[in-house]
C-alpha positions in Angstrom: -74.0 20.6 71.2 -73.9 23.2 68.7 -70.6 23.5 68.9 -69.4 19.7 68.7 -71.5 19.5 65.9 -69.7 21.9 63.9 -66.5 20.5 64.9 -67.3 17.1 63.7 -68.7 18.8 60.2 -65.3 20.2 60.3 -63.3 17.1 60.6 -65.7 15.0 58.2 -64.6 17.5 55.9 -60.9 17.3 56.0 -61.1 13.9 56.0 -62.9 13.9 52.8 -60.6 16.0 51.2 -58.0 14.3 52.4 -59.6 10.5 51.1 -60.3 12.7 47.6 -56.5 13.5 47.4 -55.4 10.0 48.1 -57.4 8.6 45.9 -56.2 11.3 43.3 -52.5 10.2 44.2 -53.4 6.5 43.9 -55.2 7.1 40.4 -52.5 9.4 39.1 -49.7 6.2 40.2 -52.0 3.7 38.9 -52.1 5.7 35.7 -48.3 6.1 35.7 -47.5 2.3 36.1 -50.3 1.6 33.4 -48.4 4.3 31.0 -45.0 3.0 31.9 -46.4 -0.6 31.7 -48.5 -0.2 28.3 -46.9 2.6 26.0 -43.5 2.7 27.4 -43.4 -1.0 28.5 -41.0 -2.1 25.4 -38.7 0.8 26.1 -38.3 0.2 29.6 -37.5 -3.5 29.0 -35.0 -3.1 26.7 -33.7 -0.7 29.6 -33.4 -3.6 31.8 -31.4 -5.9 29.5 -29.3 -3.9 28.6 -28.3 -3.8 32.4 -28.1 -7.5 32.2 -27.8 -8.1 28.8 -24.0 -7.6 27.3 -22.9 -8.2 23.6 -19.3 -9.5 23.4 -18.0 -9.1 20.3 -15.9 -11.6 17.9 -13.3 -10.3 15.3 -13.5 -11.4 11.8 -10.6 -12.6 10.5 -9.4 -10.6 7.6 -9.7 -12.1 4.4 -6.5 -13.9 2.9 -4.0 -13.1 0.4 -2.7 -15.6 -2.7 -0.8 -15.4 -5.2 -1.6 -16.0 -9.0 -0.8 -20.0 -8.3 -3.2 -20.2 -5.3 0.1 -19.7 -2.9 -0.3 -17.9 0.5 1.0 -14.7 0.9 -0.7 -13.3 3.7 -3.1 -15.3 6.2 -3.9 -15.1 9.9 -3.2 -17.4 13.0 -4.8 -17.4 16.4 -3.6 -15.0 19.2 -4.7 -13.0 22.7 -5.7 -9.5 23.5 -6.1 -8.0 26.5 -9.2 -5.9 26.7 -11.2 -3.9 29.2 -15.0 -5.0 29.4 -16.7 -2.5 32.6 -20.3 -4.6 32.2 -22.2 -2.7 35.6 -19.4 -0.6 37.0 -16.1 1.3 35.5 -12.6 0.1 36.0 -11.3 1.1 39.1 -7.9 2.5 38.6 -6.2 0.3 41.2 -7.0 -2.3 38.1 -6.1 0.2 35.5 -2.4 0.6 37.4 -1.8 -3.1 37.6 -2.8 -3.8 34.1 -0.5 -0.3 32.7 2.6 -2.5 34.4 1.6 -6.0 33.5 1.1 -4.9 29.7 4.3 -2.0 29.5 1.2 0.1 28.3 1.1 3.8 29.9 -2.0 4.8 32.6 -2.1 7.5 30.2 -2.8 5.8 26.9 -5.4 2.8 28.3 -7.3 5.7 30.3 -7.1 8.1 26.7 -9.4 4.8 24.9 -11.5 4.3 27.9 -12.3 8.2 27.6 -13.2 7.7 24.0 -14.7 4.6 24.1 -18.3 4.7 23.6 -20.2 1.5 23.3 -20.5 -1.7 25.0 -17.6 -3.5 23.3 -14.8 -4.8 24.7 -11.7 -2.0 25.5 -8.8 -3.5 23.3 -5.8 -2.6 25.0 -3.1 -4.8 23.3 -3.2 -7.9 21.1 -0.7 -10.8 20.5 0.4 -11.0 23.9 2.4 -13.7 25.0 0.6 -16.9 27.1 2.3 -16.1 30.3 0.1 -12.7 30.4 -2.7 -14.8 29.8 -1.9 -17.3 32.6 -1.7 -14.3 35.0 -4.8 -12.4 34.4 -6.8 -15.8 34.3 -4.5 -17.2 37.9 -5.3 -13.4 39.2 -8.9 -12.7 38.3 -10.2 -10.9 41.1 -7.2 -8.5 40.8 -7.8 -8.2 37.4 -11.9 -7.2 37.5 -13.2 -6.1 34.4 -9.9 -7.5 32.8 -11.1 -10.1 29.6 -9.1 -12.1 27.5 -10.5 -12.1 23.4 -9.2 -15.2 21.4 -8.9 -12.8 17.8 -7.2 -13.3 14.4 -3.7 -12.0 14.0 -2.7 -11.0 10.5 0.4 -13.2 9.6 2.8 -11.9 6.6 4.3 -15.4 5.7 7.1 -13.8 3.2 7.8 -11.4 6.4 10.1 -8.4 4.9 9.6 -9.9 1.1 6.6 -7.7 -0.7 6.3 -5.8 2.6 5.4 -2.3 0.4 2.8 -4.5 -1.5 0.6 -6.1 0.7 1.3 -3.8 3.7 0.4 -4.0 7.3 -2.7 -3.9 9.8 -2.7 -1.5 13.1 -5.2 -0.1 15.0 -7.5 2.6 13.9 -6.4 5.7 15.1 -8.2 8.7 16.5 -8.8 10.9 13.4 -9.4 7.6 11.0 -12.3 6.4 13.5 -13.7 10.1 13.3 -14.2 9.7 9.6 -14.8 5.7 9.5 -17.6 6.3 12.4 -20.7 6.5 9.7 -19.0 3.2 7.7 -19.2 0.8 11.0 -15.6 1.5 12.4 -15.3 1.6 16.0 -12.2 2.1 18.5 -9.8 -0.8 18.9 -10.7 -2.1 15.3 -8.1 -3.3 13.3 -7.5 -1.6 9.7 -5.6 -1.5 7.0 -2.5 1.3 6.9 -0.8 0.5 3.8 -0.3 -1.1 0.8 -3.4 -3.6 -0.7 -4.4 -4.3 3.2 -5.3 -0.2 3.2 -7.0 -0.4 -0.4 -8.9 -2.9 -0.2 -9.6 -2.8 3.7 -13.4 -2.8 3.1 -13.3 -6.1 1.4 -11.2 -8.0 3.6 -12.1 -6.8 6.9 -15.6 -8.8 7.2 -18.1 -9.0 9.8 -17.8 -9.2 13.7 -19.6 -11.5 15.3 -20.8 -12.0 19.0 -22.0 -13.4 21.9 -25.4 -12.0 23.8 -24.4 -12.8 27.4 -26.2 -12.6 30.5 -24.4 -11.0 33.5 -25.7 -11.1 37.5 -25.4 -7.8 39.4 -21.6 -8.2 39.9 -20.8 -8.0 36.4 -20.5 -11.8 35.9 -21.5 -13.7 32.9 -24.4 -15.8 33.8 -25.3 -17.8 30.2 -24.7 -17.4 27.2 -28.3 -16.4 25.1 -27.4 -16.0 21.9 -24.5 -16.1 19.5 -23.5 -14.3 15.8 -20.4 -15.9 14.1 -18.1 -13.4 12.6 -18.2 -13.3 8.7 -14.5 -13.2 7.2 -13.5 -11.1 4.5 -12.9 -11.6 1.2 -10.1 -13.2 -0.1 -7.5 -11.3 -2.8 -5.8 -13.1 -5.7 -2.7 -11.3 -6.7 -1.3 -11.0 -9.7 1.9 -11.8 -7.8 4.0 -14.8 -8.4 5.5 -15.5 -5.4 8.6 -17.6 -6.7 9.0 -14.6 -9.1 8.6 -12.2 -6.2 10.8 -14.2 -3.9 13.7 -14.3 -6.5 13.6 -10.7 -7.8 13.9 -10.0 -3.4 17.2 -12.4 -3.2 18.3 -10.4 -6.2 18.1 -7.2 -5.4 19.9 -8.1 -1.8 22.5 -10.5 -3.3 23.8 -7.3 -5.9 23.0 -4.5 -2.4 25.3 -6.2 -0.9 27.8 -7.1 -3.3 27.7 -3.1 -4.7 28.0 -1.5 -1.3 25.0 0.2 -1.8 21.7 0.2 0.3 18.5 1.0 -1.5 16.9 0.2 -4.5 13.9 -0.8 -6.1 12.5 -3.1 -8.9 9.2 -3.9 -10.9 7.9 -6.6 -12.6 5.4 -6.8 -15.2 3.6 -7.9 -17.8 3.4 -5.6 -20.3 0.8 -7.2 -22.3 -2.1 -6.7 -19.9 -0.7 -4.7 -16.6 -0.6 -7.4 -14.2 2.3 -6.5 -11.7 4.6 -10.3 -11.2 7.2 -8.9 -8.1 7.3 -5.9 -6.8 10.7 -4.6 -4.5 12.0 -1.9 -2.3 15.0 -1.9 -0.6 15.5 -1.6 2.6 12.6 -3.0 3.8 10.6 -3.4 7.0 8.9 -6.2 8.2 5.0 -5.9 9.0 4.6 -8.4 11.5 5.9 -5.9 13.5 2.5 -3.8 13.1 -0.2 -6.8 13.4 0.6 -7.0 16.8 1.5 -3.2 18.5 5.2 -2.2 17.2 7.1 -1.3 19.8 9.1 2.1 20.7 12.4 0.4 19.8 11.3 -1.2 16.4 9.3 1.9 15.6 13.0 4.2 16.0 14.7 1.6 14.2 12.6 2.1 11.3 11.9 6.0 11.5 15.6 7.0 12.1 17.1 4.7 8.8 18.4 7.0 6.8 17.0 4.9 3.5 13.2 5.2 4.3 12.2 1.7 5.0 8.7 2.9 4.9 8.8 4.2 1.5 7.4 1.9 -1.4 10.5 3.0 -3.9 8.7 1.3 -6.8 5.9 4.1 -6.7 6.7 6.9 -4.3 10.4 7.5 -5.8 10.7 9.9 -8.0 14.7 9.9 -9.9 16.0 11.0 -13.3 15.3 8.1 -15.9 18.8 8.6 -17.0 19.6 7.2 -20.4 16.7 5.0 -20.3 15.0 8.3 -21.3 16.1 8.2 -24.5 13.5 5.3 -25.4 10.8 8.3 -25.5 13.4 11.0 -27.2 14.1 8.5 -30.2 10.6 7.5 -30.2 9.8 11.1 -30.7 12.5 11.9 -32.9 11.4 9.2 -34.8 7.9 9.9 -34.8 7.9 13.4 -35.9 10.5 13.1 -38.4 13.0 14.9 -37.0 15.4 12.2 -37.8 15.6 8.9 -40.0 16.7 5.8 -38.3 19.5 5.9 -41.2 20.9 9.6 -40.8 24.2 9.6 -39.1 25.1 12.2 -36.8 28.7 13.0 -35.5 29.6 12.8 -32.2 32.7 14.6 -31.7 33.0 14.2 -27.6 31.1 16.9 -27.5 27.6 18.8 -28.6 29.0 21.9 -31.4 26.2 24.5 -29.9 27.0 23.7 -26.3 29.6 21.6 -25.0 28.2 18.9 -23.6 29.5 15.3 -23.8 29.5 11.5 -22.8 29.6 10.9 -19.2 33.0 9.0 -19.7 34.2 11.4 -22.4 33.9 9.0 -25.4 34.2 9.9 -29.2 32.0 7.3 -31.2 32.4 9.7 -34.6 28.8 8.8 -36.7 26.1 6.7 -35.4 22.7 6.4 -36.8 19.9 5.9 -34.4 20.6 1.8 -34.0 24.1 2.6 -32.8 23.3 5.4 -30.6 20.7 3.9 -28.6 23.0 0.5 -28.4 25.8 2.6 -26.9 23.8 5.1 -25.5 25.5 8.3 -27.2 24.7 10.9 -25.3 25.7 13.4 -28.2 23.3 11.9 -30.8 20.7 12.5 -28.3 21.4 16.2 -27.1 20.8 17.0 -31.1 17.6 14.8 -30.9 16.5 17.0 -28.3 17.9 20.5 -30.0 15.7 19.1 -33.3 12.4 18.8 -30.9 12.3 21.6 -28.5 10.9 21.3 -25.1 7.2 21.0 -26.0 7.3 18.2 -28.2 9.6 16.5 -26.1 7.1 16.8 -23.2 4.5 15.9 -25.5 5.5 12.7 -26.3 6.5 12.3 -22.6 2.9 12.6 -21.7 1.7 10.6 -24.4 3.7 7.6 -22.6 1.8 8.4 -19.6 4.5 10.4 -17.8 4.1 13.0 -15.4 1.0 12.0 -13.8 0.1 8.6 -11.7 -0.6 5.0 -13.5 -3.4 4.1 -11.5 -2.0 1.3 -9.9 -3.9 0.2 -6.9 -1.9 0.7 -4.5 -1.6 4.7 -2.2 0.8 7.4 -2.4 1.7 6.8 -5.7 4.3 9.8 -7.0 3.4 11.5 -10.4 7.0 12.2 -11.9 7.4 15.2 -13.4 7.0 15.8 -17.4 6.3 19.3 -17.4 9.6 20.6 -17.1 9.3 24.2 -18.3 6.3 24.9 -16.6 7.4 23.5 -13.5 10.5 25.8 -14.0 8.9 28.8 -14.7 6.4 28.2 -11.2 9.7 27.4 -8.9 12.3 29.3 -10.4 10.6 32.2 -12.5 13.0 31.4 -15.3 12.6 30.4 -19.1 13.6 26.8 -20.2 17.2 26.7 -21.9 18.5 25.2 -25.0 21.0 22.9 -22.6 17.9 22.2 -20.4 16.2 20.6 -23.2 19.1 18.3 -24.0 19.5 17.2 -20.3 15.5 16.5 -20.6 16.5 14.6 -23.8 18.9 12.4 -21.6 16.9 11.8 -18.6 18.6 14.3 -16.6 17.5 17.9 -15.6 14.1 18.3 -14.3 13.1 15.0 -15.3 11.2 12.7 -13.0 10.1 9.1 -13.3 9.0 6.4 -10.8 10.7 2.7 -11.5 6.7 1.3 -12.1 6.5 4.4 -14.3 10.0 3.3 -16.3 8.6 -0.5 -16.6 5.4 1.1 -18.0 7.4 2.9 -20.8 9.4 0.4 -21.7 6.3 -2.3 -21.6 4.7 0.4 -24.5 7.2 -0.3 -26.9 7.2 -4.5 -25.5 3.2 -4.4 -26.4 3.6 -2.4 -30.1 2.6 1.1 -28.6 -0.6 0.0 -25.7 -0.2 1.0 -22.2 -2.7 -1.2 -19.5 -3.1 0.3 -16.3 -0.8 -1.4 -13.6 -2.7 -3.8 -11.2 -1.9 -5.7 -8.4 -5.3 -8.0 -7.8 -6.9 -10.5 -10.2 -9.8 -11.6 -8.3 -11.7 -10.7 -4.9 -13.6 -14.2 -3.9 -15.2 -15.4 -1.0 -13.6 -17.9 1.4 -15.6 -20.6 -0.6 -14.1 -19.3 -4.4 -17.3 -17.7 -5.3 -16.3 -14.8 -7.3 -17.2 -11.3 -6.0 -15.4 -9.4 -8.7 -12.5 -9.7 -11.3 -10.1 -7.2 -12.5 -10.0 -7.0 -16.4 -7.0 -5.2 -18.1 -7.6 -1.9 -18.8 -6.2 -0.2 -21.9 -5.3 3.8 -20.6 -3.2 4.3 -23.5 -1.8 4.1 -27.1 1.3 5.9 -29.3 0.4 7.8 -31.3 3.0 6.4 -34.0 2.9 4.2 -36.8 4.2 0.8 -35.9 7.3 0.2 -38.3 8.5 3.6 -35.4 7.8 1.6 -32.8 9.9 -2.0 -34.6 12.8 0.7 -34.9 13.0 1.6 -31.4 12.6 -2.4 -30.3 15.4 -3.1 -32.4 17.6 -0.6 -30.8 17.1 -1.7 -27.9 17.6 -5.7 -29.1 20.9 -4.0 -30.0 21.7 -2.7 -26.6 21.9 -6.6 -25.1 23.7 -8.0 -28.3 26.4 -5.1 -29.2 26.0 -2.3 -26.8 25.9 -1.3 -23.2 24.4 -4.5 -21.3 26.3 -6.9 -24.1 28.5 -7.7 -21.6 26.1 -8.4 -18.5 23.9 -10.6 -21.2 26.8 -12.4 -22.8 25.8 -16.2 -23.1 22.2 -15.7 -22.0 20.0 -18.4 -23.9 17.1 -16.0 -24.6 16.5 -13.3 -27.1 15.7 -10.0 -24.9 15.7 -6.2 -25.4 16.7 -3.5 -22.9 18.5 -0.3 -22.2 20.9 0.9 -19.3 20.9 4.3 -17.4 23.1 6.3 -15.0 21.3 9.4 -13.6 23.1 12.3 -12.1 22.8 12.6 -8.2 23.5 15.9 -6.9 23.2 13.7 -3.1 26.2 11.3 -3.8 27.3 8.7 -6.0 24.9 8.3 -9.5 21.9 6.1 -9.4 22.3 3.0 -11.5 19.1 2.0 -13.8 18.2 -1.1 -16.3 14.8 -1.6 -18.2 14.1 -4.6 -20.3 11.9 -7.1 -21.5 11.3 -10.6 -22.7 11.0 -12.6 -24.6 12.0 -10.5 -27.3 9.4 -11.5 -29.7 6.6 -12.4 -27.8 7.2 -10.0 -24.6 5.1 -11.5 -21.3 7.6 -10.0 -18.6 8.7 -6.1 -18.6 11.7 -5.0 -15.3 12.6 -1.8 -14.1 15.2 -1.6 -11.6 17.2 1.1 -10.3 20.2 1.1 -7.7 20.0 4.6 -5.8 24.3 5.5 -5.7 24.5 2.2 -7.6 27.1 4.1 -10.3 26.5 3.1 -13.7 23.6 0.8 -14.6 25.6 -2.0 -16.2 27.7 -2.6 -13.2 24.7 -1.9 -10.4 21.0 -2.5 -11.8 21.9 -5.2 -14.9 22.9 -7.4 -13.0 19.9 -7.6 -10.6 17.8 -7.0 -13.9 19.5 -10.9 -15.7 18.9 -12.3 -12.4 15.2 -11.2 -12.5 14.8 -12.1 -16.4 17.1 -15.7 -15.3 14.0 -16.9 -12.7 11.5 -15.7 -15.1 12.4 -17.6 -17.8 12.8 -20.8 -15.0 9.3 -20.2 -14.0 7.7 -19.7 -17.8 9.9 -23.2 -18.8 7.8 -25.0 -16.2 4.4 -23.3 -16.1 4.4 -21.3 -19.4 4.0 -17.5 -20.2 2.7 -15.1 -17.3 
């Protein structure tokens, strides 16, 4: 008895222990679900929609562009993409494989943005596709899983080619631009601006993505629709383009291209009085539909392997010998410093009597003052202008007209010329700066640099009595409803620093230059007052670049052009003529709507 006894008291007491511990287990759950339910219980949730809860994004359509008349430029129309979406499961590469050969995209570029991609937004693999993709992936869904089709905005270039370097293109972000856009909102597959206003002003046009909060079952499938965000469009730009002005100066420059032989060139419009940029051209060009929608290999080579640089916006990026057109800033500086009257005559005997240096055609025009020089564009007259100065006040006066460094203009990868020829000489070439290097500077020729928006600058300064305004492409950013957001006030960067009746001798000349001298010809019979100045610059590549600046009206400028030819030969036969057909369509369009 004894013994059961203590066998019982034995099992009574594992038992206890063994109720103890499971009611210890049971408290520690119960306080474990009442932790996870209470302090953790918003957490968790938000856990479990997002496994049932998807946001599906909606693009904003970028904001539009018009020109100073309200007229479109750039705008957007409806189109497809074809994106990857892996709501409870990833995409299995059977799906992957059919969708690399439906779209011509390689396995290894969709699997590259699936590896990168890190959020719950669609997986944009390419846009603008045609409807008969569409048609197929909708027809083949279940062979297609995780394969959506996005209605989105697809930027639309109405002009096409025609102010391609101004406004230009859209792509999609690419690896090292999302890795510094990351902290500003950008995510993969966005579309941004590359180039041209679309790149500069990409934060105001771009707007706000919208969305749908959409409920999906276990198999991935969208269930209902809980919520929806419409996307916010950008803000809209108005240009200081005018697109008849823009449209004609583009028919110009082609019509004397092809006329000439010759194959690139550029031209720039503006109005000297305030900066506003009319037309902008650069030849050849490229057009940036192309981008909007995924260029492909073969349009991509045609436009990397032409030998002209379609890509390059000439107006601001090209940097070429001003040529004759130079010799605005020599005589201004002449002038200026007193290094010459406008009435002294100096003798041009064919060629320079401290080093032989002549006319490019070999002329002898005996004396000339400094009316008749600049009209005929004496070469000799100006080779002593430049002896008198010296190379530092020469590049002075250069810089006081804003050369050698950028204008400002809004748009990127603008080229700064080059004004500081001896010092630039002296870091290249560890040489001095000669006495015949300072005449070629006093030419336009040697180491001297100018982009065609930096020529119409100078030759807007002497238009607008010595002020320089910064160069500007946009008027106005406003909403899609014409509230304004901001406006662009010109912006005075500059003034000669010379008495007016200089600057009244130097417009004179160059009155003289389309009434007696080198453009008299090109501007015989033209029913409007204007002032000008040709230019051929040396090209040690080929045949000489061919330049014109003017502007008019002569006594109440509104409209300043640059335009060189690149192996155009002389300027009167290759950029004057584009140059009256420019000045031809601006007086049209001030006839029927008044001054820019």
């Amino acid at each position: 008895m004894i013994e059961i006894n203590e066998k019982d008291d034995e099992f009574r007491g594992r038992l206890t222990a063994l109720q103890v511990l499971i009611v210890l287990v049971i408290a520690i759950l119960i306080a474990r679900v009442a932790y996870l339910q209470i302090y953790d219980g918003e957490y968790y949730a938000r856990l479990a929609d997002g496994n049932r809860i998807r946001i599906i994004p909606t693009i904003a359509p970028r904001g539009t562009f018009f020109d100073r008349n309200g007229q479109l430029l750039v705008t957007n129309r409806p189109g497809f993409a074809v994106s990857l979406l892996p709501l409870t499961e990833p995409i299995s590469p059977e799906v992957i494989e059919r969708v690399s050969k439906l779209l011509n995209v390689p396995i290894e570029e969709i699997q590259h943005k699936i590896d990168i991609h890190y959020s719950f937004d669609p997986i944009r693999i390419k846009t603008d596709v045609t409807p008969d993709i569409v048609t197929i992936i909708e027809e083949q869904k279940y062979d297609y899983r995780g394969v959506v089709i996005e209605v989105q905005p697809i930027r639309n270039y109405i002009l096409k080619q025609e102010g391609a370097h101004t406004f230009g293109y859209v792509s999609e972000i690419s690896d090292a631009e999302l890795e510094a856009k990351k902290d500003e909102g950008y995510k993969s597959g966005d579309i941004v601006g590359k180039f041209g206003l679309e790149r500069v002003y990409d934060k105001e046009i771009r707007g706000v993505n919208g969305g749908e909060q959409v409920e999906v079952d276990v198999a991935g499938k969208p269930v209902q629709i809980l919520g929806k965000k419409e996307p916010t469009p950008g803000y809209d730009l108005i240009l200081t383009i005018d697109k008849d002005l823009q449209e004609a100066a583009e028919k110009a420059v082609d019509e004397i291209l092809k006329e000439i032989g010759a194959n690139a060139a550029a031209a720039v419009v503006l109005n000297p009085q305030n900066g506003e940029v009319l037309a902008m051209v650069s030849r050849p060009a490229f057009d940036p539909n192309l981008f909007a929608h995924g260029i492909s290999t073969r349009d991509w080579n045609a436009i990397n392997t032409n030998p002209y640089h379609p890509m390059d916006n000439k107006t601001i990026t090209g940097e070429y010998p001003p040529g004759s057109t130079f010799k605005i800033v020599t005589g201004t500086a002449a002038l200026a410093s007193g290094k010459v009257t406008a009435d002294e005559q100096i003798y041009d005997g064919g060629t320079h009597w401290l080093i032989p240096k002549g006319n490019a055609g070999g002329e002898v025009l005996g004396w000339l003052n400094f009316h008749e020089a600049l009209a005929h564009s004496d070469n000799v007259y100006f080779y002593e202008l430049g002896n008198r100065l010296g190379a530092d006040e020469l590049e002075r006066y250069a810089r006081m007209f804003g050369l050698g460094k950028e204008t400002g203009i809004d748009l990127p990868y603008e080229s700064p010329g080059l004004a500081d020829w001896k010092e630039y000489k002296w870091d290249v070439y560890g040489d001095e700066f000669y006495l015949s290097e300072i005449m070629d500077a006093a030419i336009g020729q040697g180491f001297n640099l100018v982009t065609p928006l930096q020529a119409a600058m100078v030759n807007g300064e002497i238009a607008a009595n010595g002020k320089r305004f910064k160069p500007h492409l946009v008027k106005r950013i406003v909403t899609q409803d014409g509230d304004l957001i901001r406006e662009f006030e010109p912006e005075l960067v500059g003034e000669l620093d010379v008495e007016p009746y200089i600057i009244k001798l130097v417009q004179d000349g160059l009155h003289e230059v389309t009434i007696t001298g080198t453009a008299a010809r090109n501007f015989a019979g033209f029913p409007y007052e204007i002032a000008g100045k040709t230019g051929t610059a040396e090209n040690s590549q080929g045949r000489d670049h061919g330049w014109f600046v003017g502007y008019a009206p002569f006594n109440n400028p509104c409209v300043s052009v640059a335009v060189i030819v690149e192996q155009g030969g002389f300027g009167a036969s290759s950029a004057v003529p584009i140059g009256r057909k420019i000045l031809e369509a601006a007086f049209d369009i001030m006839n029927k709507r008044g001054p820019f």
